[in-house]
Backbone as JSON, one array per atom type, in Angstrom:
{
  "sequence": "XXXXXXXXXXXXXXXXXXXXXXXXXXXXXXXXXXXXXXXXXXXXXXXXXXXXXXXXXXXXXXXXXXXXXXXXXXX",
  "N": [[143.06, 130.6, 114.1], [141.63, 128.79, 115.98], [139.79, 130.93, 116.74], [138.48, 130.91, 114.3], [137.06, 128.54, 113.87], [135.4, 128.64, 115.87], [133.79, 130.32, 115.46], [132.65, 129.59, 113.13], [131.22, 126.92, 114.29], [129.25, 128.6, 115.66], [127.76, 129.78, 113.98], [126.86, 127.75, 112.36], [125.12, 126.41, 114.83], [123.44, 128.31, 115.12], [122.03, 128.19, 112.58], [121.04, 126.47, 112.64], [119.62, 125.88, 114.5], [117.77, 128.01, 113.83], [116.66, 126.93, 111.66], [115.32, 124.62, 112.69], [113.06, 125.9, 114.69], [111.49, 127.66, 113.27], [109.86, 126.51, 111.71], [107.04, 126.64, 109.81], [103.57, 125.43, 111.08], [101.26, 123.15, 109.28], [97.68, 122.9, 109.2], [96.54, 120.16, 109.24], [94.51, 117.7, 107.17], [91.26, 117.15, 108.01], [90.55, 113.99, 109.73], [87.91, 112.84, 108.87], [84.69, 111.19, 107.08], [84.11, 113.14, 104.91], [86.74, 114.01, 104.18], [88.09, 111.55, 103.65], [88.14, 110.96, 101.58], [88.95, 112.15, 100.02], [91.09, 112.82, 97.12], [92.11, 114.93, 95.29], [93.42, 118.11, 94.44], [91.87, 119.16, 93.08], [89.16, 118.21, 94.1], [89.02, 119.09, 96.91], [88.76, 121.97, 96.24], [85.79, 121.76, 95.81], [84.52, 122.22, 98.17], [86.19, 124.15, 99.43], [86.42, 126.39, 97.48], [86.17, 129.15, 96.02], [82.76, 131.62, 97.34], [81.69, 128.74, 97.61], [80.4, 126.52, 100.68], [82.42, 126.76, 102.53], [84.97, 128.71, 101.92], [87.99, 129.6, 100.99], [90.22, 131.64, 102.89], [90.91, 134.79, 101.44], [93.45, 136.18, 102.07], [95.3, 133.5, 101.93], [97.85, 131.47, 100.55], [98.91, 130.6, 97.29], [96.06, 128.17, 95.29], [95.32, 125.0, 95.02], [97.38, 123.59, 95.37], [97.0, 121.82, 97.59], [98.02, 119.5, 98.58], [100.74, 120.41, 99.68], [101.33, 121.47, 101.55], [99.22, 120.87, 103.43], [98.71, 117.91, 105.24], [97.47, 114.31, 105.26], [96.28, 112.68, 107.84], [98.12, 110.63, 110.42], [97.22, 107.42, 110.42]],
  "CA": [[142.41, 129.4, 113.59], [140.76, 127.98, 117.01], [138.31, 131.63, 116.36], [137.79, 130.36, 113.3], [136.6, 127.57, 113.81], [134.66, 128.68, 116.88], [132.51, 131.16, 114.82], [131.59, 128.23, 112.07], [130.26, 126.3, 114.64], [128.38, 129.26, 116.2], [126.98, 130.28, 112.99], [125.9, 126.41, 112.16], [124.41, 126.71, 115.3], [122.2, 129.57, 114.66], [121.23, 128.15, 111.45], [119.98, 124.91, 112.9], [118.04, 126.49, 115.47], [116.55, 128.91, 112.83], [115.68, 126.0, 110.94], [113.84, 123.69, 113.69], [112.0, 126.49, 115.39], [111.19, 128.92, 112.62], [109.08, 125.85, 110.67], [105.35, 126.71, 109.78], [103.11, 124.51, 111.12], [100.01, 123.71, 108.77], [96.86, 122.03, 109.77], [96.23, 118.75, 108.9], [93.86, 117.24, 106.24], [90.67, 116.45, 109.05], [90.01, 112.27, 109.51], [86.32, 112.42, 108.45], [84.27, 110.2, 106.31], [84.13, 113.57, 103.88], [87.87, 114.39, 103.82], [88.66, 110.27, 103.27], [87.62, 110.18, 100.35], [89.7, 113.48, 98.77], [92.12, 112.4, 96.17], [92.63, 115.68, 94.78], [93.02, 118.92, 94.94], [89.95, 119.55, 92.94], [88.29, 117.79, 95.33], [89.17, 120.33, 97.78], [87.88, 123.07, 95.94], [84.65, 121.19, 95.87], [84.01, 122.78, 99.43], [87.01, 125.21, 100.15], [86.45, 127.39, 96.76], [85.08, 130.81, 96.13], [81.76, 130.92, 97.15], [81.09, 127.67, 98.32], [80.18, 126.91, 102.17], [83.83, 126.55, 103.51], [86.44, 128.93, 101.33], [89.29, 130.16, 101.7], [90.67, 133.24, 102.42], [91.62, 135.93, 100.33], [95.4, 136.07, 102.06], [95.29, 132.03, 101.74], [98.83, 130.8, 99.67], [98.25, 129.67, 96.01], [95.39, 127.54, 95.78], [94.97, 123.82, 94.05], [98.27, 123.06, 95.62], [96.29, 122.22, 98.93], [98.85, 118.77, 99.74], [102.13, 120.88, 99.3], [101.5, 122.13, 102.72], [98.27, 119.9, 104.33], [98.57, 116.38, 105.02], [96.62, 113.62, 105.7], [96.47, 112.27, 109.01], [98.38, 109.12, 110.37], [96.64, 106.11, 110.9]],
  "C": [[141.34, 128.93, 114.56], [139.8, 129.28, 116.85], [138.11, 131.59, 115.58], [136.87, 129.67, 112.96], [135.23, 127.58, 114.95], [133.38, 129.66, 116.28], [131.83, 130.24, 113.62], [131.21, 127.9, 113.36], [129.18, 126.99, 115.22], [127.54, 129.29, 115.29], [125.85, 128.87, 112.43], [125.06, 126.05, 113.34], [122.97, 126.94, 115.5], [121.34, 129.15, 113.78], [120.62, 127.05, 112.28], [118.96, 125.1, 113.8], [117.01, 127.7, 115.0], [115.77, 127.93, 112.21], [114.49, 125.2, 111.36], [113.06, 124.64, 114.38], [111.08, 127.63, 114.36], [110.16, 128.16, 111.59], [107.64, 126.42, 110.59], [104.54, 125.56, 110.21], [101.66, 124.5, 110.55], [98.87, 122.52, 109.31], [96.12, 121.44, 108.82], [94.82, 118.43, 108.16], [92.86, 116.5, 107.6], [90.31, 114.95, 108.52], [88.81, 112.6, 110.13], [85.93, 111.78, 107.39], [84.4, 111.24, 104.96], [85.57, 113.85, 103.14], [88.61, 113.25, 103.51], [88.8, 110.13, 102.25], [88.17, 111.31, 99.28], [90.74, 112.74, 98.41], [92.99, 113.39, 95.46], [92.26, 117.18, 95.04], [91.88, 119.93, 94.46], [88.67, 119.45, 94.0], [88.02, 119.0, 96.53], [88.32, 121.37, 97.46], [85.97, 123.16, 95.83], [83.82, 122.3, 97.06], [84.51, 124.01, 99.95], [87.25, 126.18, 98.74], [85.55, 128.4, 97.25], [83.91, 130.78, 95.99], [80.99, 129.5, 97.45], [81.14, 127.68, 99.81], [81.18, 126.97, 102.63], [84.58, 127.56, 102.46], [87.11, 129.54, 101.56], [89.47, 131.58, 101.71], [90.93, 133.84, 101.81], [93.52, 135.82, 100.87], [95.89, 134.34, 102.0], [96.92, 131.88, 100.65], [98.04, 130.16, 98.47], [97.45, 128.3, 95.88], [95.46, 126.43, 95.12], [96.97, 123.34, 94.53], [97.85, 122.52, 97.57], [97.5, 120.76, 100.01], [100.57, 118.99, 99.91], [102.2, 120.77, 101.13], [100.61, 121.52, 104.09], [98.39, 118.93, 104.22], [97.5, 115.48, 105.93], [96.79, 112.96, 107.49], [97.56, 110.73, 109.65], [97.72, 108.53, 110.58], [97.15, 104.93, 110.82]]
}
């Protein structure tokens, strides 16, 4: 029973330190006068589509979901 119990807590462990170090970190929605004023993620594509001066990569994650993963800044 007491190695029972000693391998759950190892294993919950493991997971919790898979979970807090293994996060993605994505970069942040820039605080400028042009990115203040996005509401949506059309907006976005405004600048960061295909073809326009800023877009995205080809290996980029599904696009028009741009605040799943970017957020705005605090202030």
């Amino acid at each position: 029973m007491k190695s029972a119990m000693g391998f759950i807590l190892f294993a919950a462990v493991i997971v919790v330190f898979l979970l807090v170090f293994s996060g993605r970190k994505y970069p942040p929605i820039p605080d400028d006068p042009w990115h203040a004023a996005i509401t949506s993620e059309k907006a976005c594509m405004a600048c960061h589509g295909p073809g326009r001066q800023y877009p995205l990569k080809a290996a980029h994650p599904p696009k028009f979901s741009c605040f799943k993963c970017h957020k705005f800044p605090k202030r």
